[in-house]
Backbone as CSV, one residue per row, in Angstrom:
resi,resn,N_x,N_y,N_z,CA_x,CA_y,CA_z,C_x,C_y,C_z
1,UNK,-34.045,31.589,51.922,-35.348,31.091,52.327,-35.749,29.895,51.462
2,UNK,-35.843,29.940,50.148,-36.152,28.946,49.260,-35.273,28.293,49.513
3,UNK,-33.489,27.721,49.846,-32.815,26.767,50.190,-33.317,26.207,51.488
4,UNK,-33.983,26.957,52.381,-34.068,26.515,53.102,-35.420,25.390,53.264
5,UNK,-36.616,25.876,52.604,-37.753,25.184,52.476,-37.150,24.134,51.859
6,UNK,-36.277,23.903,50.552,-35.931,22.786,49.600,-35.171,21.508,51.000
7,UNK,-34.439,21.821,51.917,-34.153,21.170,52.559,-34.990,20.680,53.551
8,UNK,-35.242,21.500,54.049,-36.736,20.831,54.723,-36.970,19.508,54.237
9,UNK,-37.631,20.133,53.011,-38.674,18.935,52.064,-37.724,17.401,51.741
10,UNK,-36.254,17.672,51.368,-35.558,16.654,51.659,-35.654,15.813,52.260
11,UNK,-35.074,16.779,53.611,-34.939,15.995,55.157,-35.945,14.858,55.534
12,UNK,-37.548,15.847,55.270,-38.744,15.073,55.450,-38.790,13.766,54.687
13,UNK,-38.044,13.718,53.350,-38.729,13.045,51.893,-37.170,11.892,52.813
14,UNK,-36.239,12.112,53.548,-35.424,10.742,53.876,-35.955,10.200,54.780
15,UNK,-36.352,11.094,55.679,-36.548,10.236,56.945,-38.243,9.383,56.732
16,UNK,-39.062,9.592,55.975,-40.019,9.346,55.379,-39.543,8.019,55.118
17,UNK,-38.249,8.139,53.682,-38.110,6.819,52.756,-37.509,5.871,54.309
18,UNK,-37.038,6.504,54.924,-36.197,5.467,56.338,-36.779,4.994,57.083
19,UNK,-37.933,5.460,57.237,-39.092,4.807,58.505,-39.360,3.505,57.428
20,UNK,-39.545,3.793,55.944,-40.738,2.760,54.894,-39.420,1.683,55.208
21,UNK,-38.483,1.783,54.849,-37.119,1.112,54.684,-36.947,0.352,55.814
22,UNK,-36.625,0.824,56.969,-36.774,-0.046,58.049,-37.620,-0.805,58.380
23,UNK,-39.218,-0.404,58.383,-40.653,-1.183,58.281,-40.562,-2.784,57.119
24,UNK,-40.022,-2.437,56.730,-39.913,-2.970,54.954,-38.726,-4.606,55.412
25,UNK,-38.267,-3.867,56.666,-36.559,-5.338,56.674,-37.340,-5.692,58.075
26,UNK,-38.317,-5.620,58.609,-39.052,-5.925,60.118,-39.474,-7.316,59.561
27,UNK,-39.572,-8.288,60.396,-40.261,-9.350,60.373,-41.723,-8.705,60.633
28,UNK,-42.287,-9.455,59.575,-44.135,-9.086,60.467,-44.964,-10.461,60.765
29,UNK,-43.241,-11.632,60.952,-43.971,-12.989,61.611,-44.368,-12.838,62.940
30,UNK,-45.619,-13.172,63.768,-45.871,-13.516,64.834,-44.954,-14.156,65.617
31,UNK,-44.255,-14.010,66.590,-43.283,-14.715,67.475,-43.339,-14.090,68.417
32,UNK,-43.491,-15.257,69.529,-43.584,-14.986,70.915,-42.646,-16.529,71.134
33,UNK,-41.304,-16.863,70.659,-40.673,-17.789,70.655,-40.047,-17.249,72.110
34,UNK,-39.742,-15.954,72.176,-38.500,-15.264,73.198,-39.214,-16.133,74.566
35,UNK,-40.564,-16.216,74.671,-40.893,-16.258,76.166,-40.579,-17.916,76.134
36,UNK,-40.317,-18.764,75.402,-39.661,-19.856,76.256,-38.330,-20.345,76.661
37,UNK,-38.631,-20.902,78.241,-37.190,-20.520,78.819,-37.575,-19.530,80.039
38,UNK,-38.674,-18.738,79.724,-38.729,-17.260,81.050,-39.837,-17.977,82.064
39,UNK,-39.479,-17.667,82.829,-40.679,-18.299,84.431,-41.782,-16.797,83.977
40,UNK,-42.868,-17.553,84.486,-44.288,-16.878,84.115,-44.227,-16.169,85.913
41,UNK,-44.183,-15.076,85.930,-43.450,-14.550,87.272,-44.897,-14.514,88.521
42,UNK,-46.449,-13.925,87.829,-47.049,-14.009,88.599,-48.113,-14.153,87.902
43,UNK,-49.325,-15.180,88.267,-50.853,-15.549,87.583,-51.971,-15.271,88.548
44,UNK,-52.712,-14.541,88.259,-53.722,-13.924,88.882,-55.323,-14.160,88.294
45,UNK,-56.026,-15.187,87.550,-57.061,-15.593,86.676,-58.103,-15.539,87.644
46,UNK,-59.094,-14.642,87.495,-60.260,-14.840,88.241,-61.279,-16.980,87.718
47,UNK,-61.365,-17.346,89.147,-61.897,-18.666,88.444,-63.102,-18.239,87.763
48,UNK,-63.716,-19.505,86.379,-64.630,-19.029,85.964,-65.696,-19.734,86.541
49,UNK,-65.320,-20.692,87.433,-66.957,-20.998,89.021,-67.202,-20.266,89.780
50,UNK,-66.218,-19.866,90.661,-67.252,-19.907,91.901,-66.534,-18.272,92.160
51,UNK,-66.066,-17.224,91.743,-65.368,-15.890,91.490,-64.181,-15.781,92.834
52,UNK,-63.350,-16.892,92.745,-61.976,-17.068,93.455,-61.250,-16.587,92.380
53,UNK,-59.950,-16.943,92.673,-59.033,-16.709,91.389,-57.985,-18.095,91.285
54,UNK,-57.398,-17.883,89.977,-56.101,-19.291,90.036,-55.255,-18.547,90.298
55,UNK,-54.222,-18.873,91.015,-52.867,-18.383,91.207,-52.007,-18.916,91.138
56,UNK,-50.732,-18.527,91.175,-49.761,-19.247,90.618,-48.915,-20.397,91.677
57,UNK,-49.935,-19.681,92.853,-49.434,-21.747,93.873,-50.084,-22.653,93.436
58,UNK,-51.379,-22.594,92.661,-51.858,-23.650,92.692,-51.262,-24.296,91.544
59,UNK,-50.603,-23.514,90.573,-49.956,-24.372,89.115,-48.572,-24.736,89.318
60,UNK,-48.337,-24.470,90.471,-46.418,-24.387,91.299,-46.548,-26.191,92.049
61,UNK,-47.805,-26.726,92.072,-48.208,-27.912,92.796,-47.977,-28.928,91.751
62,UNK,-48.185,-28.866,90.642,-48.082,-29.530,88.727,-46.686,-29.866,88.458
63,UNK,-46.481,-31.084,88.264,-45.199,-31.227,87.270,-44.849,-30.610,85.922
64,UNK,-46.604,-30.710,85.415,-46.485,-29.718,84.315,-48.132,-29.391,84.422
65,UNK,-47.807,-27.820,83.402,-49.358,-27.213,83.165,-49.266,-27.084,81.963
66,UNK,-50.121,-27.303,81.280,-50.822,-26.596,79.484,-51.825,-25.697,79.727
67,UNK,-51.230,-24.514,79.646,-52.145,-23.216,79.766,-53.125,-23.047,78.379
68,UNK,-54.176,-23.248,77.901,-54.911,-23.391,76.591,-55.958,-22.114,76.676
69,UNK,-55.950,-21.200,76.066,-56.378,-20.130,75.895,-57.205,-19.990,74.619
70,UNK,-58.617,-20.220,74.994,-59.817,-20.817,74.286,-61.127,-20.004,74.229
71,UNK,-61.663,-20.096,73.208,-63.345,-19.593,73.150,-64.227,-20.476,72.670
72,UNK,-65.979,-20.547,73.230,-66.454,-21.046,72.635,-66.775,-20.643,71.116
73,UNK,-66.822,-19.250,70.756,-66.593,-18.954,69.146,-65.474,-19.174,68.033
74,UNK,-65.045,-19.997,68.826,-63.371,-20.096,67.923,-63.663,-21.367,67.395
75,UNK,-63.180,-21.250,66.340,-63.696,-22.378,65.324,-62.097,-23.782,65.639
76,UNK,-61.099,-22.930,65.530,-60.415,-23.584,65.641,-59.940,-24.227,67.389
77,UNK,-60.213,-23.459,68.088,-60.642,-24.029,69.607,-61.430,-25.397,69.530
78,UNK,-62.551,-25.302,69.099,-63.442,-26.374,68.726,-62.379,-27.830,68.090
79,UNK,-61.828,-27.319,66.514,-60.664,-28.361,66.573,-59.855,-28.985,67.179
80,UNK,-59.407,-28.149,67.919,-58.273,-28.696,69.150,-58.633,-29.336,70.129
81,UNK,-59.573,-29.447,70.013,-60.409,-29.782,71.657,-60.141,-31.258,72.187
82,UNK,-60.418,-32.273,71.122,-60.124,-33.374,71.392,-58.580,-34.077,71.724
83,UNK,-57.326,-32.917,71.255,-56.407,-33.584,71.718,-56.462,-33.071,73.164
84,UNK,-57.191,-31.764,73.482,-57.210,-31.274,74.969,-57.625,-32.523,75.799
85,UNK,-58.854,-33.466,75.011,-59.508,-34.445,75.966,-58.159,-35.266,76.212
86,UNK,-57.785,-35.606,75.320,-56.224,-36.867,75.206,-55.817,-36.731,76.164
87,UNK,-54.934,-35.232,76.539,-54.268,-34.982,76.961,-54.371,-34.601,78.726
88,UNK,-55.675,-34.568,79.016,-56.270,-34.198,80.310,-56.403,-35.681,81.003
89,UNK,-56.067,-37.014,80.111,-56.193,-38.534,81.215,-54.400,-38.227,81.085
90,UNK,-53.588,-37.564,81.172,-51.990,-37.816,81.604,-51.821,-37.585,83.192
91,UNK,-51.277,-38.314,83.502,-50.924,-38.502,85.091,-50.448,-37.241,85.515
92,UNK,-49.358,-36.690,84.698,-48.498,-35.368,85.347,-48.827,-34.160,84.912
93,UNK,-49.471,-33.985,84.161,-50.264,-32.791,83.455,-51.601,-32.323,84.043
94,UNK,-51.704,-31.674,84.170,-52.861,-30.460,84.658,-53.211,-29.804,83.696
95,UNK,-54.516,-29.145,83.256,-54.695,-28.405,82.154,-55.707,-26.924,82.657
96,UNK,-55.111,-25.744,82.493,-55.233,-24.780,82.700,-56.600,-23.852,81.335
97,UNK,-57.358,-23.909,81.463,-58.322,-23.559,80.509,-58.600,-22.012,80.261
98,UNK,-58.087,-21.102,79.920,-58.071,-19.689,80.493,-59.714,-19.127,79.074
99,UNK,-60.617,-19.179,79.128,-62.053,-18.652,78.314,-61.585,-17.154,77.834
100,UNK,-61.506,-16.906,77.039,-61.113,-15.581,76.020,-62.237,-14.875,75.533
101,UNK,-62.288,-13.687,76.147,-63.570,-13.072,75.794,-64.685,-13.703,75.332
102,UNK,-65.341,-14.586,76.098,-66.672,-14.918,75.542,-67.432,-14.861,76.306
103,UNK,-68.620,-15.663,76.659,-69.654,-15.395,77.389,-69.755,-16.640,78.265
104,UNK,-69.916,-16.642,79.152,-70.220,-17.818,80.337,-71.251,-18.433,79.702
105,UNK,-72.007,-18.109,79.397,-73.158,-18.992,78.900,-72.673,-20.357,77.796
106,UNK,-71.941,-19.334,76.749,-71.600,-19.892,75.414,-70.520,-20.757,76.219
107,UNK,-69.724,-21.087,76.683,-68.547,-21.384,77.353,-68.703,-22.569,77.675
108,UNK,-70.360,-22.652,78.563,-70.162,-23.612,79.332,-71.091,-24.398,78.892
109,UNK,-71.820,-24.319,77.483,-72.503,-25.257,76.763,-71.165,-25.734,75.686
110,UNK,-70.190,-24.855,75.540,-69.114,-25.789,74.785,-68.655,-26.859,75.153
111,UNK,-68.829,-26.311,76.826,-67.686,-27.449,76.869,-69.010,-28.934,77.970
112,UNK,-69.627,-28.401,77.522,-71.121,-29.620,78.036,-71.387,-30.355,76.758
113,UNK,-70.726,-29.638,75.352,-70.853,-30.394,74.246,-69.449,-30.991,74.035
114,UNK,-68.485,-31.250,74.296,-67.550,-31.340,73.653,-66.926,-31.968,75.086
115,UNK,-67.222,-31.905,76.210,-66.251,-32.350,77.234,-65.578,-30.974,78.175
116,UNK,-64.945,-31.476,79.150,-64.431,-30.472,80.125,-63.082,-31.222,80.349
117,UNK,-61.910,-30.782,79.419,-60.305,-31.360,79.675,-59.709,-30.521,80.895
118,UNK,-60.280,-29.556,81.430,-59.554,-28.376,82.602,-59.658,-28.776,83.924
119,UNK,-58.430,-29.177,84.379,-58.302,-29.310,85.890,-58.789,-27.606,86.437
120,UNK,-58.423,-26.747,85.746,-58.508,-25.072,86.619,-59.500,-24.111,84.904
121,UNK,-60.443,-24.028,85.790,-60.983,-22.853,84.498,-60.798,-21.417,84.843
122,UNK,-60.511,-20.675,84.219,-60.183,-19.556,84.402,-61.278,-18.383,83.274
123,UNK,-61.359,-17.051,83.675,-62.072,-16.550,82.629,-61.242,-15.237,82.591
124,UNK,-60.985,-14.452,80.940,-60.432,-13.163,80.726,-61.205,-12.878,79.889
125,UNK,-62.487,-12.349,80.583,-63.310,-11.776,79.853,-63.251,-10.645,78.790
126,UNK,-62.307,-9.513,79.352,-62.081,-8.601,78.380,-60.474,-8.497,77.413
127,UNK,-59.150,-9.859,77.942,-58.824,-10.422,77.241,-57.574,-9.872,77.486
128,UNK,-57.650,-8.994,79.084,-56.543,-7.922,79.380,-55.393,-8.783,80.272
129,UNK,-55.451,-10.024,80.559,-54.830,-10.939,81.143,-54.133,-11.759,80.828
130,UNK,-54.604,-11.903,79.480,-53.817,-13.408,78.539,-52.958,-12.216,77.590
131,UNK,-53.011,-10.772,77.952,-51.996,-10.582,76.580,-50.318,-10.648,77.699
132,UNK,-50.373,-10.967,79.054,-49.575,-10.654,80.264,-48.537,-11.996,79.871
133,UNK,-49.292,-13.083,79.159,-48.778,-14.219,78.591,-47.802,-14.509,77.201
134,UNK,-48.082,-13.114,76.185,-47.848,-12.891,75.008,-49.095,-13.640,74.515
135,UNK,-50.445,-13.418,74.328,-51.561,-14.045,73.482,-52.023,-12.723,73.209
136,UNK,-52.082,-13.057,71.842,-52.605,-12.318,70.778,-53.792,-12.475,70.187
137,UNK,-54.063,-14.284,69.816,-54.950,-14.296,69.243,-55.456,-15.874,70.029
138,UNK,-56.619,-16.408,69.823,-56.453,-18.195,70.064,-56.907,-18.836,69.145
139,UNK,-56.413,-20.103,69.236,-56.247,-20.964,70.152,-54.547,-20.355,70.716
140,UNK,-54.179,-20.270,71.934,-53.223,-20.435,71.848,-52.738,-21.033,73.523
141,UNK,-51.443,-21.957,73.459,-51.092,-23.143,74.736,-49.796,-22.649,74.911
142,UNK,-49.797,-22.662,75.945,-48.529,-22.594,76.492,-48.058,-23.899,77.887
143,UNK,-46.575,-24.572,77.554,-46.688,-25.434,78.642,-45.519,-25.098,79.258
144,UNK,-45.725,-25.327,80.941,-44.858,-25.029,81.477,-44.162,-26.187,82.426
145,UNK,-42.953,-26.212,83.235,-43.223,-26.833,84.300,-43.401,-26.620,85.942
146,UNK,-43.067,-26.902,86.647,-43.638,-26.681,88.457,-42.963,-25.536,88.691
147,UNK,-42.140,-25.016,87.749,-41.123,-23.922,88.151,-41.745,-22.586,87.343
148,UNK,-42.821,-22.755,86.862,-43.613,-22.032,85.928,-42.608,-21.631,85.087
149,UNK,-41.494,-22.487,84.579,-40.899,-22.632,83.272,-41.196,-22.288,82.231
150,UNK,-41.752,-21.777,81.061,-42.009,-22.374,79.812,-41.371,-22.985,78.707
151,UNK,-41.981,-24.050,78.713,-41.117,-25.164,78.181,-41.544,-25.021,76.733
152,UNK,-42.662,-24.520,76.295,-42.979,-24.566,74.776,-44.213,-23.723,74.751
153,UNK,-44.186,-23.327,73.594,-45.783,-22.346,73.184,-46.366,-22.775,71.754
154,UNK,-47.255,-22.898,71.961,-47.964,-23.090,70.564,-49.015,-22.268,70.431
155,UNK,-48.525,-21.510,69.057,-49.843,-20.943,68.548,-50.632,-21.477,67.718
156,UNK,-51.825,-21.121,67.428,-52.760,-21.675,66.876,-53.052,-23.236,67.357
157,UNK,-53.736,-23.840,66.956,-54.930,-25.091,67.255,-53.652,-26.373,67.570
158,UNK,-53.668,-26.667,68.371,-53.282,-28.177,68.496,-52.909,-28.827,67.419
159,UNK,-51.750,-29.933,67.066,-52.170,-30.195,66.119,-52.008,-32.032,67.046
160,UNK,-51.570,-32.545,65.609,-50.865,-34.201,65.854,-49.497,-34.135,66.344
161,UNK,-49.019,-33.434,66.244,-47.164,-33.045,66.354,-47.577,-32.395,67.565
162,UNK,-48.175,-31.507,67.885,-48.304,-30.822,69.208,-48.313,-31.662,70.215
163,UNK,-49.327,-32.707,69.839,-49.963,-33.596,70.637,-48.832,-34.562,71.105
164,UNK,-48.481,-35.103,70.202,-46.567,-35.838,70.182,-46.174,-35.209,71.208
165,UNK,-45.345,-34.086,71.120,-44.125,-33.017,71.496,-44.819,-32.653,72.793
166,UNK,-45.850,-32.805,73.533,-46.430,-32.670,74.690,-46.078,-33.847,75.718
167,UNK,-47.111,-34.813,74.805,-46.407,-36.355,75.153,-44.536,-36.416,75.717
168,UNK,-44.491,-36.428,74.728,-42.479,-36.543,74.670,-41.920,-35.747,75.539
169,UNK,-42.850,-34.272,76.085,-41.272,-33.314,77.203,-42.401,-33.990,78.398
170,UNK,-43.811,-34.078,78.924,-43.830,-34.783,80.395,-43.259,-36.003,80.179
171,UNK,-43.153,-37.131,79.652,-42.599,-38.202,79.888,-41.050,-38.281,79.809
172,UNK,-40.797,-37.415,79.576,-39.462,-37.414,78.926,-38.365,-36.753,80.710
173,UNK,-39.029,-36.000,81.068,-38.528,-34.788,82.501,-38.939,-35.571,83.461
């Protein structure tokens, strides 16, 4: 009986140290690198005008889309914003605006302060739509092309290099 409890307590005390051990060699970097390269298979965004939805014919019409997954409380949304403006006078680009849990109200004085870069606004109010994308947190863009490709993802805020490397794959395809 006592050999037997002592093993027990073993058994428990490895598989214990093996869960910490394995946890321990895990990346705990953020990467959602895998999804470029994969076609975005089906988009269903209730619009945030007029309560239609975006779907994925209407972004299948685009040479390219920048899906930008934004709040008006996001500080760093706010940062990014202006390469969004840049980037919304490009001939072949469309810009997909998907609002991340916030409030219509707040939303649409952001973007009455700051400009409106979105050919398509979209709203995920409770935030159960953009995780269908791999979004975790925002700012976060994803670009695709007519084949709902994804050609690149960026997390976090826009930067100058983003802004480049956007530039460079529509002109470039």
């Amino acid at each position: 009986m006592q050999n037997t409890i002592k093993s027990i307590v073993v058994l428990i005390l490895v598989f214990i140290i093996g869960i910490f051990y394995l946890s321990l060699n895990k990346s705990s970097n953020y990467d959602t690198e895998y999804l470029v390269g994969n076609k975005i298979k089906d988009i269903k965004l209730e619009s945030f005008e007029n309560k239609k939805f975006v779907t994925i014919n209407q972004l299948k019409k685009n040479k390219f889309t920048l899906i930008n997954f934004w709040a008006s409380w996001c500080a760093p949304c706010r940062a990014e914003h202006s390469f969004l403006m840049k980037l919304s006078k490009e001939r072949d680009l469309k810009i997909l605006g998907v609002n991340f849990k916030d409030k219509k109200k707040s939303a649409l004085e952001f973007l009455n302060e700051l400009g409106n870069p979105y050919d398509y606004l979209a709203s995920d109010r409770f935030g159960k739509q953009s995780v269908s994308f791999g979004i975790y947190g925002i700012p976060e863009t994803i670009l695709t092309d007519n084949n709902l490709i994804i050609l690149k993802k960026f997390i976090g805020p826009l930067t100058d290099k983003d802004f480049n490397d956007i530039k460079q794959i529509i002109n470039s395809l």
